[in-house]
Backbone as CSV, one residue per row, in Angstrom:
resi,resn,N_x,N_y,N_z,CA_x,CA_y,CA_z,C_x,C_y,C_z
1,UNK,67.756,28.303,205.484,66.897,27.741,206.511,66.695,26.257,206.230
2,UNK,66.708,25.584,207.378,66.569,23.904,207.046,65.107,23.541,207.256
3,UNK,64.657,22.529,206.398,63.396,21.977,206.519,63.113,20.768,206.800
4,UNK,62.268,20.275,207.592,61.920,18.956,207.709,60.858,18.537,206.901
5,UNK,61.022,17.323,206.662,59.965,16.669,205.953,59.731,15.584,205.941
6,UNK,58.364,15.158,206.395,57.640,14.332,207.072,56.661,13.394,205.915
7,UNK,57.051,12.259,205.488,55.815,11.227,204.709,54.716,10.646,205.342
8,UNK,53.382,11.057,205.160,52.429,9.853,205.632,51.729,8.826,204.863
9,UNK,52.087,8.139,204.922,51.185,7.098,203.999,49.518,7.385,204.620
10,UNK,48.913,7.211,203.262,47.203,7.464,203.531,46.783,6.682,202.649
11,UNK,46.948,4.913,202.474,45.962,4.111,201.749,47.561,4.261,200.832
12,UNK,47.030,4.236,199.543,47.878,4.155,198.315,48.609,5.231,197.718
13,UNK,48.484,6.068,198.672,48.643,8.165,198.630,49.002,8.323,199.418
14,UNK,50.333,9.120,199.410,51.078,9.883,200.727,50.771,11.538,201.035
15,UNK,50.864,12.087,201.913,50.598,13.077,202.337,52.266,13.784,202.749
16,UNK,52.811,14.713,202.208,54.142,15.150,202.634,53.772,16.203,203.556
17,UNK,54.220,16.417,204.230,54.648,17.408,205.380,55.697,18.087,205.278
18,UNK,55.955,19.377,205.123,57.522,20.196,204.962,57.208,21.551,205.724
19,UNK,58.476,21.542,206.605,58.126,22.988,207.568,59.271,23.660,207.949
20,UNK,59.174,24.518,207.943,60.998,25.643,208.469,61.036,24.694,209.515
21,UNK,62.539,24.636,209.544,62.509,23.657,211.476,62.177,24.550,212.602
22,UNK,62.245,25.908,212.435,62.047,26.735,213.532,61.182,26.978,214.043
23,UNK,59.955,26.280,212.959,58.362,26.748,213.323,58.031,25.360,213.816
24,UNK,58.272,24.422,214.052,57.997,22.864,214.525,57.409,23.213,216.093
25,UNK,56.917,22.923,216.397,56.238,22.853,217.303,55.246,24.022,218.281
26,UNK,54.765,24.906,217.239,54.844,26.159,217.804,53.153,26.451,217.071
27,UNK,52.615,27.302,217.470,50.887,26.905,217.279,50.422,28.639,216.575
28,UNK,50.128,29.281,215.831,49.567,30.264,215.339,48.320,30.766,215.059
29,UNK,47.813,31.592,215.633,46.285,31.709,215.317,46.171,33.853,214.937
30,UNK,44.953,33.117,214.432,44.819,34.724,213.325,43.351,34.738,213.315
31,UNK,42.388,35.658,214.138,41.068,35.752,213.717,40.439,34.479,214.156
32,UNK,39.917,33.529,213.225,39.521,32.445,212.999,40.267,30.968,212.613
33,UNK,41.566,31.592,212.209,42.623,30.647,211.644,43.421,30.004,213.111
34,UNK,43.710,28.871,212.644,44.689,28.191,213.516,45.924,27.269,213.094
35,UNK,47.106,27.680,213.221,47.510,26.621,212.318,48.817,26.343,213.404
36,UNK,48.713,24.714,213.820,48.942,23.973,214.938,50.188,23.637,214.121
37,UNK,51.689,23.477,214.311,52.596,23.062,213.343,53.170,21.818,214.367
38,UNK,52.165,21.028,214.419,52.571,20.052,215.770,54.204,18.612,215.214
39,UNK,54.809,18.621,216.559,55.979,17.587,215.982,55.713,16.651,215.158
40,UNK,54.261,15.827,215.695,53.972,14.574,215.217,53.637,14.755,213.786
41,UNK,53.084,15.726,213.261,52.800,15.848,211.977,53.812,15.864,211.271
42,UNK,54.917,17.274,211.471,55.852,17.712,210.899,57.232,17.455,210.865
43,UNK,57.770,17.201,212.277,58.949,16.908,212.189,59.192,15.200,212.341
44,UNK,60.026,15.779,210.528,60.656,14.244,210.142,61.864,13.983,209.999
45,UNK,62.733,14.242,208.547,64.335,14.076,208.593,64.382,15.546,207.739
46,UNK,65.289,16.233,208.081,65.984,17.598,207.729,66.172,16.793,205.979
47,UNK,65.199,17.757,205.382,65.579,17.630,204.035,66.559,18.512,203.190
48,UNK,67.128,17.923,202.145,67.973,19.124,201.030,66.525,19.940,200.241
49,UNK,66.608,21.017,199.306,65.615,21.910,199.051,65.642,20.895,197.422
50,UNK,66.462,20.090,197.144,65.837,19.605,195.741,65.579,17.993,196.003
51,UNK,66.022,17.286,197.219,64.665,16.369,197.738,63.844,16.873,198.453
52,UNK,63.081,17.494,198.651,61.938,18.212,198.969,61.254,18.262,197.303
53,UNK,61.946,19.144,196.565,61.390,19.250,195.671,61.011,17.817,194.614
54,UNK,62.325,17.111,194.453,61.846,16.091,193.977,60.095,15.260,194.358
55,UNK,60.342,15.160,195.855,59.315,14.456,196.776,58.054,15.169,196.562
56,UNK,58.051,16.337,196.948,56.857,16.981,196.288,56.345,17.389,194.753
57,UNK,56.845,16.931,194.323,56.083,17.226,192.827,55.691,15.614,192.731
58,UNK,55.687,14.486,193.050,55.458,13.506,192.870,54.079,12.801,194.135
59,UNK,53.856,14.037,195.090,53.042,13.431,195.815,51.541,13.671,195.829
60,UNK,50.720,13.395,196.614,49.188,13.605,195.841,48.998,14.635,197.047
61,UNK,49.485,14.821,198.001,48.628,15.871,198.811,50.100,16.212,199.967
62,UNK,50.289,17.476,199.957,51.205,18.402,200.207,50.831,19.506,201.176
63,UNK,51.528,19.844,202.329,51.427,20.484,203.193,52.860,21.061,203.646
64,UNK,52.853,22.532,203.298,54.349,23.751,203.126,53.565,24.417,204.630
65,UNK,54.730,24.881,205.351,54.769,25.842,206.359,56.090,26.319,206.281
66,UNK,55.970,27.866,206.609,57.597,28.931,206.320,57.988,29.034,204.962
67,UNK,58.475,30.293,205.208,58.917,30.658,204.241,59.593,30.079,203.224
68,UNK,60.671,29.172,204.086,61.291,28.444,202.788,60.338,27.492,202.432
69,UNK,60.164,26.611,203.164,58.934,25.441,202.675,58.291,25.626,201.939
70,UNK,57.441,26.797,201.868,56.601,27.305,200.711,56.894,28.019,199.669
71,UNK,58.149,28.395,199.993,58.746,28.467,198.381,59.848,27.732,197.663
72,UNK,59.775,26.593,198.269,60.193,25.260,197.619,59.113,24.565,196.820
73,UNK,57.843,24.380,197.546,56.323,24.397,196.755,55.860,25.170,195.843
74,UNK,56.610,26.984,195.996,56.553,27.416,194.547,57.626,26.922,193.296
75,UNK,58.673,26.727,193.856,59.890,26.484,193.105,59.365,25.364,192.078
76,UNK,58.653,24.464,192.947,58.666,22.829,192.392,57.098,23.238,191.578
77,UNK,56.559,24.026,191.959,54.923,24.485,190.700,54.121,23.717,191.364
78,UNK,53.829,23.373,192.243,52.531,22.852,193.654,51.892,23.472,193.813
79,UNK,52.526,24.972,194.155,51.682,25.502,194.670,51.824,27.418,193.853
80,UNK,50.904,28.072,194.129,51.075,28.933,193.659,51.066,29.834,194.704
81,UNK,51.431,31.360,194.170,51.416,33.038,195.068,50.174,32.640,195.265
82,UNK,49.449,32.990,194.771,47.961,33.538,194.574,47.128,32.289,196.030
83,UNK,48.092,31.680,196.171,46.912,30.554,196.908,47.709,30.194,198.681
84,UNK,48.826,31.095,198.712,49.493,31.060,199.956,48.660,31.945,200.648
85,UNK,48.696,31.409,202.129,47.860,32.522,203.092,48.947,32.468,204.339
86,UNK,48.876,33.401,205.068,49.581,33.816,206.337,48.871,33.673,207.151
87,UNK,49.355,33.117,208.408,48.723,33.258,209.696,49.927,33.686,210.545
88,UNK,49.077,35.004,211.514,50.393,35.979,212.039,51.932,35.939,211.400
89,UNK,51.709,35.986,210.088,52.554,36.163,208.804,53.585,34.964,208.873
90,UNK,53.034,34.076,208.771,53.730,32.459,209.038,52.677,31.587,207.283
91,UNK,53.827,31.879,206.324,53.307,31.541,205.158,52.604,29.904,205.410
92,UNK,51.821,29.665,204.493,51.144,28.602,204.694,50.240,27.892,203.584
93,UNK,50.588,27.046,202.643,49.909,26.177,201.537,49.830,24.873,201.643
94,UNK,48.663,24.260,200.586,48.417,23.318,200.484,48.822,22.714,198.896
95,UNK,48.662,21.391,198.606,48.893,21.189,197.569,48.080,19.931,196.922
96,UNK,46.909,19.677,196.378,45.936,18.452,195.921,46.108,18.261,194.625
97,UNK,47.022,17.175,194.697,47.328,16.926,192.887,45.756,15.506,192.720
98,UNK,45.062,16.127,191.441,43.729,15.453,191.449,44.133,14.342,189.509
99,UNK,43.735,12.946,189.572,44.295,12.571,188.542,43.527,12.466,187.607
């Protein structure tokens, strides 16, 4: 599965964005949950799975959607099992590296 991945600069700290391409633009809700996988956020340039990984282990705040995405965030140690959540089973983590 191919992923996009999206940089935002935020001040002196970037924010990465990485998402299955299939889920790009497509909106999920669960209960109370909502999770909007909008273009502008997400879709950036089709990444390889070890620049992704490179990029994310080096960034301060990280955002995985899909399956692969989020287990490229496990691969790279961002993120853990224990802290992924599903919405209408559309995996979904965060990642706050604190210094």
């Amino acid at each position: 599965m191919k992923v996009f991945m999206k940089i935002h600069k935020a001040g002196d700290r970037e924010v990465v964005a990485v998402c299955d391409c299939n889920l790009v633009g497509k909106c999920f809700r669960e209960k109370n949950l909502k999770l909007d996988v909008s273009e502008r956020f997400y879709k950036g340039d089709i990444a390889s799975q070890e620049e992704v990984i490179k990029v994310i282990k080096e960034a301060h705040t990280v955002n995985l959607v899909g399956e692969t995405s989020v287990a490229l965030g496990v691969k790279a140690h961002v993120v853990f099992k224990e802290n992924i959540i599903k919405i209408k089973g559309i995996p979904h983590a965060m990642s706050v590296q604190y210094e």
